[in-house]
C-alpha positions as CSV (number, residue, x, y, z in Angstrom):
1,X,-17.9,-28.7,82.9
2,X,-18.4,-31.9,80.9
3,X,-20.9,-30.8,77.6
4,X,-23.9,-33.3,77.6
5,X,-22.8,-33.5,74.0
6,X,-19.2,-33.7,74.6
7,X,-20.7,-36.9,77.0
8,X,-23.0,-38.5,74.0
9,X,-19.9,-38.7,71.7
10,X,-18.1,-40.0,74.1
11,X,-20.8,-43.4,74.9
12,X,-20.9,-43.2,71.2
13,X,-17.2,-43.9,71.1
14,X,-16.9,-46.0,74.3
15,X,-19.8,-48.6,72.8
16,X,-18.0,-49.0,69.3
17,X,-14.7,-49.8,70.4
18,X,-16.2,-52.3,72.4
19,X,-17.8,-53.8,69.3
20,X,-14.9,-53.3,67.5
21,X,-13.1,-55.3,70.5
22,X,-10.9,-52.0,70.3
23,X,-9.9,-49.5,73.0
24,X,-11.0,-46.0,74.3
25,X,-8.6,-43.6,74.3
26,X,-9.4,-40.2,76.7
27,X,-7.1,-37.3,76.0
28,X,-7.1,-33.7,77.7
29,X,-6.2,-31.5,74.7
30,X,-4.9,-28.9,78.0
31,X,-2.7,-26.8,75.5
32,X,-4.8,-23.5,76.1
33,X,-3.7,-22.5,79.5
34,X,-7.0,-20.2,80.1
35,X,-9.2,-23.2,79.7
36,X,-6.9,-25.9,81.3
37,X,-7.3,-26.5,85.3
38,X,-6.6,-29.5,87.0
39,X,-10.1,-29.6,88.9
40,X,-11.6,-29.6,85.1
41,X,-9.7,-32.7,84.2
42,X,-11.0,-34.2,87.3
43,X,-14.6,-32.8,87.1
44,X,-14.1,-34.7,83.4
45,X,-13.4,-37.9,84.7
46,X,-16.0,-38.0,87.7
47,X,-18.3,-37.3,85.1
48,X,-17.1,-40.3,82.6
49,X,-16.9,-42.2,86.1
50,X,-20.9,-41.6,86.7
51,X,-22.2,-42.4,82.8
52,X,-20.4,-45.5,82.8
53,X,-16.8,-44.9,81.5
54,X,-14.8,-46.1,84.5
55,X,-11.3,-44.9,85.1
56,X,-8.9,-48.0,83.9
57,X,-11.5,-49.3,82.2
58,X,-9.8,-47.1,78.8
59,X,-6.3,-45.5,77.7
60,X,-5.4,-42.1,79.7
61,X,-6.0,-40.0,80.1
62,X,-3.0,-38.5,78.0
63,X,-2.6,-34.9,78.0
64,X,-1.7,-33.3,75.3
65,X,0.8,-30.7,76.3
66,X,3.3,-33.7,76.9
67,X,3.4,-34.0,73.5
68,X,4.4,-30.5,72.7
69,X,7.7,-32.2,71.2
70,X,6.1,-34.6,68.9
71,X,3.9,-31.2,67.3
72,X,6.9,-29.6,66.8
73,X,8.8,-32.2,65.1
74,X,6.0,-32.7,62.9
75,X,6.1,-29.0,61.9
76,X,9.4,-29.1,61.4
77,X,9.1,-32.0,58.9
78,X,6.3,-30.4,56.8
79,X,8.5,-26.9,56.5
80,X,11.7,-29.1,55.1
81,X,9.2,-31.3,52.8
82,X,8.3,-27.8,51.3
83,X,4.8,-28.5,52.7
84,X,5.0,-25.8,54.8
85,X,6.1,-22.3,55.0
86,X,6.7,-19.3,57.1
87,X,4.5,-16.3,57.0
88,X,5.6,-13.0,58.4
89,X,1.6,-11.6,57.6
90,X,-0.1,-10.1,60.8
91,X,-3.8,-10.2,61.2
92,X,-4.0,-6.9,60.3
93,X,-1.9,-7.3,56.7
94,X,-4.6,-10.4,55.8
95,X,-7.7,-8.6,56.3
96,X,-6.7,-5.3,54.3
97,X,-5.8,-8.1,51.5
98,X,-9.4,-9.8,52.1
99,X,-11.4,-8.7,49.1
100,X,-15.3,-9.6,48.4
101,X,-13.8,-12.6,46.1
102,X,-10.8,-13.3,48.7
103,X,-12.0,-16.2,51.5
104,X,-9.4,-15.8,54.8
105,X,-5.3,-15.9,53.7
106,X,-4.3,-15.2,50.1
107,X,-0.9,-16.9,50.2
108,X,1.3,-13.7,50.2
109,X,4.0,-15.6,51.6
110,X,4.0,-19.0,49.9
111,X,7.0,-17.7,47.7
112,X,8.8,-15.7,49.7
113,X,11.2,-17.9,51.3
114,X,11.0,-16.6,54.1
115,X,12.8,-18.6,57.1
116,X,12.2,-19.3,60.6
117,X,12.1,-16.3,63.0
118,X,10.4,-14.2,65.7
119,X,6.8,-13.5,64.9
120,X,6.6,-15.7,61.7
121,X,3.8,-18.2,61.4
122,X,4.1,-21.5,59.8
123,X,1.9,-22.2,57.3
124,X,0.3,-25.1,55.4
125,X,0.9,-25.1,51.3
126,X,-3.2,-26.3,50.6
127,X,-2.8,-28.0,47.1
128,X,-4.0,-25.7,44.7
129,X,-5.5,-28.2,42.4
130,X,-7.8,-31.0,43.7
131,X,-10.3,-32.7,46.1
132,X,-9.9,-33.9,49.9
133,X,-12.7,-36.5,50.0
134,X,-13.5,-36.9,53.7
135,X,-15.2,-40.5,54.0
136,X,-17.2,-40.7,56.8
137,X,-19.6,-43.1,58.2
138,X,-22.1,-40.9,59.0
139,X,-22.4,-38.3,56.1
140,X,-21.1,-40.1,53.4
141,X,-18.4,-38.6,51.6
142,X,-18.4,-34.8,51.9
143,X,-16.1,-33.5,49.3
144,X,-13.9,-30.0,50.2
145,X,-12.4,-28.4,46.5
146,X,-8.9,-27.2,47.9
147,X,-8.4,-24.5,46.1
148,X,-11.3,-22.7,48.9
149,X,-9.1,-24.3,51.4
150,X,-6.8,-21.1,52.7
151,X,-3.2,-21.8,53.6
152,X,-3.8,-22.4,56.9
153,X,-1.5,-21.9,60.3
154,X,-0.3,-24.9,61.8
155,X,2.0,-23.6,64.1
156,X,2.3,-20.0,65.8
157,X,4.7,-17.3,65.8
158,X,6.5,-18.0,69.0
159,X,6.8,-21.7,67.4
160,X,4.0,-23.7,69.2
161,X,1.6,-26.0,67.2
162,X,-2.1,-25.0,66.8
163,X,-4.9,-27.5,67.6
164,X,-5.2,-28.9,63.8
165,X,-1.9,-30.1,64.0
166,X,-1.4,-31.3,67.7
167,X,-4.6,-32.9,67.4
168,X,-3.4,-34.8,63.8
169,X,0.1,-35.6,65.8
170,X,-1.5,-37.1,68.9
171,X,-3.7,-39.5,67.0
172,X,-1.0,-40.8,65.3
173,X,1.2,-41.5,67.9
174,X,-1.9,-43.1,69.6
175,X,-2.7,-45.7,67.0
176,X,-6.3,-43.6,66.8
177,X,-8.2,-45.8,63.9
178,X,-12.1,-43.9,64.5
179,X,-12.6,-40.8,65.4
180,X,-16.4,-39.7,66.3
181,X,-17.2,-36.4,67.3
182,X,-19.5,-33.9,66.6
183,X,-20.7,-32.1,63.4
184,X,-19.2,-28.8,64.3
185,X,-15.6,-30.4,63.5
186,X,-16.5,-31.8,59.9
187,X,-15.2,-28.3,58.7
188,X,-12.0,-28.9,60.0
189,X,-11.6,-32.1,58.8
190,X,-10.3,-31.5,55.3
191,X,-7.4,-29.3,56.4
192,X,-6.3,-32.4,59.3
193,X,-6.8,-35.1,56.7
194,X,-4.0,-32.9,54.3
195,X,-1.8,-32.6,57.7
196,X,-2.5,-36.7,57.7
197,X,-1.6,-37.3,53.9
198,X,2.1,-35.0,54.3
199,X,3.4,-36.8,57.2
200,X,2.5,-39.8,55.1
201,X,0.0,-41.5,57.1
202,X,-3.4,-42.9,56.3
203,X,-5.9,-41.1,58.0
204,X,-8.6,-42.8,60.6
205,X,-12.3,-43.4,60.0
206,X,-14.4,-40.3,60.5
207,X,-18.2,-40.3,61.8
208,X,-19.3,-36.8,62.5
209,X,-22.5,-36.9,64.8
210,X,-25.1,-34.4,64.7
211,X,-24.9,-31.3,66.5
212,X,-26.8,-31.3,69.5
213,X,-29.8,-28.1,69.5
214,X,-32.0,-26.5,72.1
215,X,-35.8,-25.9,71.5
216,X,-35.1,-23.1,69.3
217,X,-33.2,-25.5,67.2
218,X,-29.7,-23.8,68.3
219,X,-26.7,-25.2,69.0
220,X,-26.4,-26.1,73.0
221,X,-24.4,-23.3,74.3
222,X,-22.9,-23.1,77.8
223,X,-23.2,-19.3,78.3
224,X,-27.5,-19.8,77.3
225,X,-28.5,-23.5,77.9
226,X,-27.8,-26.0,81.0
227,X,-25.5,-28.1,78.9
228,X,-23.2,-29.5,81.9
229,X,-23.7,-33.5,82.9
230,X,-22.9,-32.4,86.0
231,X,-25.4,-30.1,87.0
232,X,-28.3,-33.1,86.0
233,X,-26.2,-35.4,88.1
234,X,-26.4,-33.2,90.9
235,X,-30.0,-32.6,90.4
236,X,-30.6,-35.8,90.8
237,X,-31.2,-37.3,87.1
238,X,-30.2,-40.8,87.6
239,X,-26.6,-42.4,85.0
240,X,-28.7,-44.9,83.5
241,X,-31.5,-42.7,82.3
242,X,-29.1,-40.1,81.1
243,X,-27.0,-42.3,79.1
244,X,-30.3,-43.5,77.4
245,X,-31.4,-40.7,76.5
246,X,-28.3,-39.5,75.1
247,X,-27.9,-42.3,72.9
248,X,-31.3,-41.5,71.7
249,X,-29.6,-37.8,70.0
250,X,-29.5,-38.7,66.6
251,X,-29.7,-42.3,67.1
252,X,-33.0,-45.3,67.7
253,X,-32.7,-48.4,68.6
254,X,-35.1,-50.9,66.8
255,X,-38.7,-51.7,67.3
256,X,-41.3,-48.4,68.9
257,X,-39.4,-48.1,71.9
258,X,-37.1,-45.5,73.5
259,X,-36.5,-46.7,76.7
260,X,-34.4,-50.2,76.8
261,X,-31.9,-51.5,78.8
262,X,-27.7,-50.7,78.3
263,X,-27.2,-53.8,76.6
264,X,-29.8,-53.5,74.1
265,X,-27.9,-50.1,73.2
266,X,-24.5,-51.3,73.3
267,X,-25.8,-54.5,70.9
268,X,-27.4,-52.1,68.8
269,X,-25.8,-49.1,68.1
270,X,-24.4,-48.7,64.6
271,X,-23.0,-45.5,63.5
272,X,-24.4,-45.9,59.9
273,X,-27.9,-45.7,61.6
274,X,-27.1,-42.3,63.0
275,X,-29.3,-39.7,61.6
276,X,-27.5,-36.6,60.6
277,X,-29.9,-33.8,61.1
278,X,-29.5,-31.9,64.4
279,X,-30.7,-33.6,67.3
280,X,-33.1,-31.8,69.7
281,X,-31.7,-31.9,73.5
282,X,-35.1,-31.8,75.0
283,X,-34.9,-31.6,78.8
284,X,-38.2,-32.0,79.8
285,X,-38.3,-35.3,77.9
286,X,-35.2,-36.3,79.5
287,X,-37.0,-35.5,82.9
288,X,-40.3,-37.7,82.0
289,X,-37.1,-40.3,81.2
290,X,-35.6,-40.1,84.3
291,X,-39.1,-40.0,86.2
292,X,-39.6,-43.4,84.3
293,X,-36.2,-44.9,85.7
294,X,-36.7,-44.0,89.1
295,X,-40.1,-45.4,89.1
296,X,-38.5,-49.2,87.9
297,X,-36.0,-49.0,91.2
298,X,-36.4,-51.5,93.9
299,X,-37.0,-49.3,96.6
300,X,-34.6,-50.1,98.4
301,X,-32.3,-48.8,95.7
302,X,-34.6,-46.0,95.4
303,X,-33.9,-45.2,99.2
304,X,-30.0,-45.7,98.6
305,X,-30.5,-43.1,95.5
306,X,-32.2,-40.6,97.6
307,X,-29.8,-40.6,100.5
308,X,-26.9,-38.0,99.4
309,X,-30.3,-35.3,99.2
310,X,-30.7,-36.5,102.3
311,X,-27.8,-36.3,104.0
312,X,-26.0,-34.0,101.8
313,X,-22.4,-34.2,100.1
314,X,-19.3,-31.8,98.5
315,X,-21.7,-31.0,95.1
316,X,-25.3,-31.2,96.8
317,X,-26.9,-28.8,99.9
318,X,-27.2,-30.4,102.9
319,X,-31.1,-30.9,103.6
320,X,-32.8,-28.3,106.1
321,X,-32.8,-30.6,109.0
322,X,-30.2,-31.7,111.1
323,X,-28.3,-34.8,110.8
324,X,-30.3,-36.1,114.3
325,X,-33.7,-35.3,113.0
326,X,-33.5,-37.8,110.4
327,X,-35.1,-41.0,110.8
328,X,-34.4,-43.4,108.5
329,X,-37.4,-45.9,109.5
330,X,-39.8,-43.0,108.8
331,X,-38.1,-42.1,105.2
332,X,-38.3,-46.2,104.5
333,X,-42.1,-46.0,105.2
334,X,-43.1,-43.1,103.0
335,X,-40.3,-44.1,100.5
336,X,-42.5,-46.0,97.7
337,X,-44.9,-43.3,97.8
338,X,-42.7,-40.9,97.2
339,X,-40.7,-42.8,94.4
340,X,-44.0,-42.6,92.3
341,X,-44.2,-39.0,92.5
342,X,-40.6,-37.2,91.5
343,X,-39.0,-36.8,88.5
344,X,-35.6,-36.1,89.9
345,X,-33.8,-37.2,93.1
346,X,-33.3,-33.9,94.4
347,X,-37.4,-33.7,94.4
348,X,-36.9,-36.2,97.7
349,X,-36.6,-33.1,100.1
350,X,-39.6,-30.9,100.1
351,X,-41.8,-33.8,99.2
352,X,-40.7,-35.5,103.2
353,X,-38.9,-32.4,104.9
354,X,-42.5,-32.7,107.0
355,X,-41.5,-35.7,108.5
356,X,-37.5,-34.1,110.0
357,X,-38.1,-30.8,110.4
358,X,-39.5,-29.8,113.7
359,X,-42.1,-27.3,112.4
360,X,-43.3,-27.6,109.0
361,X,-41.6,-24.8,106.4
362,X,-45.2,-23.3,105.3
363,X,-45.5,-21.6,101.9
364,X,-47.6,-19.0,102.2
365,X,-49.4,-19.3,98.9
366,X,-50.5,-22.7,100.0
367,X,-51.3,-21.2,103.5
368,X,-53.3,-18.6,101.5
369,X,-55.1,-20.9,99.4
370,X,-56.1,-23.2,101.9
371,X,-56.8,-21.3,104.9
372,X,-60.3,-19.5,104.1
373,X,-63.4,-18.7,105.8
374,X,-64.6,-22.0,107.6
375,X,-60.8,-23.4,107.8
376,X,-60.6,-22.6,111.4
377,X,-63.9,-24.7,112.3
378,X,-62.7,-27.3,110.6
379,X,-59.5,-27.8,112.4
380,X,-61.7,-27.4,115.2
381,X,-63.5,-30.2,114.7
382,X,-60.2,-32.4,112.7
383,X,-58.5,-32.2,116.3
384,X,-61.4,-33.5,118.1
385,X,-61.8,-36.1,116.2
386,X,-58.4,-37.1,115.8
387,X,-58.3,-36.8,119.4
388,X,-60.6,-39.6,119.7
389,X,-59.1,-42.4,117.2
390,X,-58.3,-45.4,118.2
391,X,-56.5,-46.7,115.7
392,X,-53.8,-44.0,113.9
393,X,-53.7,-45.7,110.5
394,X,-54.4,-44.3,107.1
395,X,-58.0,-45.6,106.7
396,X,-58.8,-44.7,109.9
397,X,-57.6,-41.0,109.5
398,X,-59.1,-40.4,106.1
399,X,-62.8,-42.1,107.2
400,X,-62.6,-39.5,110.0
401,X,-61.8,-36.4,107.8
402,X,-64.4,-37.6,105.1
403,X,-66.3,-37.3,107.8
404,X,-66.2,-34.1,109.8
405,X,-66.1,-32.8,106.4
406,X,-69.4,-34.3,105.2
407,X,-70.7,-32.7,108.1
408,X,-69.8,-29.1,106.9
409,X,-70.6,-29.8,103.3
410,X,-67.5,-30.2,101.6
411,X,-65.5,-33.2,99.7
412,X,-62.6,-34.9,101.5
413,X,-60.1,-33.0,98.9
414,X,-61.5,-29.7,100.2
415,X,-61.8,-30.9,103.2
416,X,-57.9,-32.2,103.7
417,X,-56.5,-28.7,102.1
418,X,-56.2,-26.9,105.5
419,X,-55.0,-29.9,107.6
420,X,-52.4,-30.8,104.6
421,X,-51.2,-27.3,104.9
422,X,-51.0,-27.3,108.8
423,X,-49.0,-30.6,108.8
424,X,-46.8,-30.6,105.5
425,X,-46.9,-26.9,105.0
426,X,-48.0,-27.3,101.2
427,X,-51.2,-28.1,99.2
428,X,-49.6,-30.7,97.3
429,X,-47.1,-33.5,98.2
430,X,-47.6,-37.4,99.6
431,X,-50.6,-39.1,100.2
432,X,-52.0,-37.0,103.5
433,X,-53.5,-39.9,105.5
434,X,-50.7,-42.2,105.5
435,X,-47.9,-39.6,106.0
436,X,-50.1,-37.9,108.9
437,X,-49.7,-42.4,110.2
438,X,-45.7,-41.9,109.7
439,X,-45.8,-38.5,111.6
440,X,-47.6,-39.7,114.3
441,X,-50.4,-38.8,116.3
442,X,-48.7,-36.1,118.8
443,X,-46.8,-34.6,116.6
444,X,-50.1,-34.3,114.0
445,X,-51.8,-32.7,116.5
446,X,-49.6,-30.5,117.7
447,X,-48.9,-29.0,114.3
448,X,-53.1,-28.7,113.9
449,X,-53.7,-26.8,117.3
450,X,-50.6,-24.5,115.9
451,X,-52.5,-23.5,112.7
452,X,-55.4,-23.0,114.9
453,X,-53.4,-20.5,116.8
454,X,-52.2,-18.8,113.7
455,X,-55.6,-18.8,112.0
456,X,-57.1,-16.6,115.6
């Protein structure tokens, strides 16, 4: 899955190289097999496709495992600069060395001497003296003392680079000058920027962005929160609302206003305006967003929006009609007054499965609700009346109902709860008198004479 966070750094990133007039760079860091699959790469950049990060609009992606002869190189050049040595220490060895003053690897083996060989672990010699000042546009200049900075692995025993240094060796052979990303990396960040200094390079810009939390103010976690952009994309939250509202984590743009258009934010956006603290993910906010965009459609792109819930596709259930009972006149018709009353896309189906299906799906709470003493005389009396219109229009309908109700004592919303039930099958959904016109008389009536039945 694509992290909703992972997908805010990565607009954050795709808007300031364009500012910069610089390019976006997308690599797959695929060395660890158990998370690397070649439907995730995709499901990556299908996701990047639907924020707004089009494939060959930006560099890549590169994968990083075809780099796995650059890493060791560079290993290879810190161990013969002396800046690195081997370490024949298991796990086991460092923690029965870990005291209460000890913090993670006590440098047993910085003067061993040991060589290359099977099981040994290369090391980082961490200055023992000394600051790494990380200069970052977002937090200022965090300042790490080295000497709490362990001698850390760079590569493992059977040879193979660990992230720290891959990830230092692909940005320089990349020509990476910013790197943006999240505030859970600033830790690491000293220990690459001493990889950067010994292989003699300067090392990019850093902005780390705030850490994205849940309600409970904890860090979005995919095994407790729905953190996956594509699970909202397949709900039906719309690209345009989402990457607004993801902008807005830790960021504003100027003036009392939240919602503005893409090129506002791309004009914008400065990453010395990005607040640090951690920035609430608030998903019903998100949804009043996305409620808000889908409101500002044109209908007709409102219709074209709703049409994979209607028709279903690969990531989203087919609807529970068949392909033949839609009628695309009859979702046109009820189409604006539907598009005032979701929140998500995926909302489209039981607010106008009424109009496809060909028996309403009743929910029995709502049948429950509605159907009480005096609901049978009612639909008595609805069908009658019905019966006799002339004209099968809105007005027409609700002046009618108003009226048999009247006569029974009772308010046109009381009065419309049993026949909304026996038509739609729910209490609440679309205006009731002008989807009974788009259902149609025949139909209408059969599905009243069939409560009627029911209610006997």
């Amino acid at each position: 899955m694509f992290h909703v966070g992972g997908a805010r750094s990565a607009l954050q990133n795709w808007i300031f190289a364009k500012q910069q007039g610089g390019v976006f760079v997308l690599r797959i860091e695929d060395t660890d097999a158990a998370r690397n699959r070649p439907e995730w790469t995709e499901g990556i950049l299908s996701a990047l496709d639907w924020i707004g990060i089009a494939r060959g609009s930006y560099e890549g992606p590169y994968f990083q495992s075809s780099y796995a002869g650059e890493h060791r190189a560079a290993a290879q050049r810190l161990y013969e600069g002396g800046r690195a040595y081997y370490c024949d220490c298991t796990r086991e060895d460092v923690q029965a060395r870990t005291g209460p003053q000890q913090r993670g690897y006590d440098g047993f083996c910085r003067d061993r001497g040991l060589g290359p060989g099977e099981g040994r672990a290369l090391r980082f010699r961490t200055p023992d003296e000394g600051e790494t000042v990380v200069v970052d546009l977002v937090r200022g200049e965090p300042t790490f003392e080295n000497k709490l900075i362990e001698d850390f692995v760079i590569a493992r025993g059977d040879g193979s680079p660990v992230f720290l240094l891959a990830n230092v060796v692909d940005d320089m052979s990349m020509g990476i000058t910013h790197v943006i990303r999240a505030e859970e990396h600033l830790p690491n960040t000293p220990k690459q920027q001493l990889l950067w200094d010994a292989l003699g390079v300067k090392p990019p810009v850093w902005a780390h962005v705030p850490v994205v939390v849940n309600e409970k103010r904890q860090k979005l976690s995919k095994r407790r929160d729905k953190v996956a952009l594509e699970a909202y994309r397949d709900e039906g939250y719309l690209a345009d609302a989402m990457r607004n509202y993801l902008m807005l984590l830790g960021w504003a743009p100027s003036g009392d206003r939240e919602i503005v258009p893409w090129s506002v934010i791309e004009e914008e956006f400065r990453l010395d305006e990005v607040n640090p603290s951690p920035a609430f993910f608030d998903e019903k906010k998100l949804r009043a967003f996305n409620g808000d965009y889908i409101r500002a459609l044109p209908v007709a792109d409102f219709v074209e929006a709703c049409r994979p819930w209607l028709t279903g596709t690969e990531t989203i259930a087919p609807p529970p009609w068949q392909p033949g009972e839609f009628d695309p006149a009859a979702f046109a018709a009820v189409a604006p007054l539907a598009q005032t009353r979701i929140a998500v896309l995926s909302e489209i189906v039981p607010n106008v499965d009424f109009l496809f299906l060909a028996d309403p799906l009743i929910d029995e709470a709502a049948w429950a609700k509605a159907m009480k003493e005096g609901a049978a005389d009612l639909l008595d009396a609805a069908i009658v009346a019905f019966e006799a219109l002339e004209s099968w229009d809105a007005e027409s309908l609700k002046a009618t109902l108003e009226a048999v109700g009247a006569e029974r004592g009772l308010k046109l919303g009381k009065a419309q709860a049993p026949v909304r039930v026996a038509v739609t099958g729910r209490t609440v959904g679309l205006p009731l008198f002008e989807s009974l016109e788009v259902l149609g008389r025949d139909r209408t009536l059969t599905r009243l004479r069939a409560a009627r039945v029911r209610l006997v």
